[in-house]
N, C-alpha and C positions, 0 to 999 in steps of 0.2 A: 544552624540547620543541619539533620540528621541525612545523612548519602542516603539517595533511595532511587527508585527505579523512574522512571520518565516515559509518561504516554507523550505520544506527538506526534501521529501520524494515523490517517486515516485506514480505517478497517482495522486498525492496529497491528499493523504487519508492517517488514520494511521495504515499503514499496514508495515510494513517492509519488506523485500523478503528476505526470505533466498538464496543467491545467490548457496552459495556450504555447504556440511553439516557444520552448525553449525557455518556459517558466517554472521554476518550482514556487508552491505554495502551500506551507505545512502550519501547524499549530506547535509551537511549544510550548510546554507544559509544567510546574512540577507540580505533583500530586501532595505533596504536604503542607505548601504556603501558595497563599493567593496574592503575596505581597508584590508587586509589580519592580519586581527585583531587575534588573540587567542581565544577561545572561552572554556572554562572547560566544559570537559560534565561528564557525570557520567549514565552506562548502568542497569538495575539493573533486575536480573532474577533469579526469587525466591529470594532463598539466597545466591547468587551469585553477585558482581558487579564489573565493568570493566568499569575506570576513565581513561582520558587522557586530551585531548589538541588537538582541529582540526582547523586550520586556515578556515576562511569565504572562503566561496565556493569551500574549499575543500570537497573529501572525506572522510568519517570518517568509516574505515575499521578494524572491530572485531572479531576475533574466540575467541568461549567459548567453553569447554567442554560438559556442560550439554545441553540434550536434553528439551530445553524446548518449551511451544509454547506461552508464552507471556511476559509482560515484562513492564519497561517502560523507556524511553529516558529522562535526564535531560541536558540538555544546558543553561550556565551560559552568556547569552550575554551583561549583563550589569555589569558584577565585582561576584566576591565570598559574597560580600558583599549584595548582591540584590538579591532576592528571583531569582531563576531558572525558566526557562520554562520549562513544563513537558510535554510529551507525551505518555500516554499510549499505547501499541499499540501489534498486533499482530503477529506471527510469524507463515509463512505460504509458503510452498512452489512454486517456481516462478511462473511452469506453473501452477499453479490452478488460482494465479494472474492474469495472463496475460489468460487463457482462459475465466476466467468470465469477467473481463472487454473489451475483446473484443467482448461474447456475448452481454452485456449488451449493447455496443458501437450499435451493429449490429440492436439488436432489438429495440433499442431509433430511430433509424433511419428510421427501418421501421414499425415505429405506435404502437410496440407492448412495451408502457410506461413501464418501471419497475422501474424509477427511477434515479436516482443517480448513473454515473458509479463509483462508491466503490470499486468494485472488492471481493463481498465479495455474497455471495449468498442467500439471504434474501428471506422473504415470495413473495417481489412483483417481484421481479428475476425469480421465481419458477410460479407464477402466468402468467407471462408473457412470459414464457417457453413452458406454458401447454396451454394459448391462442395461441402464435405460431405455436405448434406441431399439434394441432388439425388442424387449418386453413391449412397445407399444407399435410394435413392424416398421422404424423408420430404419434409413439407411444407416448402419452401423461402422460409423466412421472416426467417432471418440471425438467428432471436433463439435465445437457451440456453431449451429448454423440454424438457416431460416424453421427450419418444418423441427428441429429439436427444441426450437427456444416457444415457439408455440407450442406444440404437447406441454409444455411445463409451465407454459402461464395456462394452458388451459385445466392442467391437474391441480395446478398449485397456488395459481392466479397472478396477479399483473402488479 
């Protein structure tokens, strides 16, 4: 099997979702074979780590104890023997995920650029929040709140 790149995470950014306290739950992937190959991963947080074994295109479903909010994801796709893919990545509650990536979604759509939907709330996010709210007279504060997320499902819909 040829090295190649690896989808496995939602929105396809490296963010993880905490789905329920203290659970990750992701997709791994390879994009070249459907073969229900084995794959060694290895989760590691802080000083913490949690190894197993997730078949290609399975889920790969983890509780940990510690509260943490980062991490990183190793996946072994070519043998124990060959260097890992590594993922750094975040650990961040669903809906904050899913409410900035759907602002982001919203405001890419309607002209007010912020970027990259990431899902992650950045300077041009915040910029592009604060050119929104102005244009439509709401309080101009760059943050996703009640009377912002309404104008933009009412612009751009639900």
């Amino acid at each position: 099997m040829k090295r190649a790149e690896t989808v496995f995470v939602k929105n396809a950014v490296n963010t993880l979702v905490l789905r329920t306290p203290r659970t990750l739950r992701i997709r791994i992937s390879h994009p070249e074979s459907d073969e229900a190959i084995d794959f060694p991963y290895l989760i590691s947080l802080q000083d913490d780590h949690i190894s197993g074994e997730v078949k290609n295109n399975d889920i790969l479903e983890e509780s940990f104890k510690k509260n943490v909010d980062a991490g990183e994801l190793w996946v072994w796709f070519y043998g124990l023997d060959n260097p890992p893919t590594v993922w750094p990545f975040d650990i961040v509650p669903e809906t904050a995920v899913e409410e900035v990536t759907d602002t982001q979604t919203r405001l890419n759509a309607l002209s007010y650029d912020c970027g990259e939907v990431d899902g992650k709330m950045g300077p041009l996010t915040e910029e592009s929040l604060r050119r929104f709210q102005k244009a439509n007279e709401l309080v101009e504060c760059g943050d996703v709140n009640d009377e912002t997320t309404q104008q933009l499902e009412m612009l751009y819909g639900s």
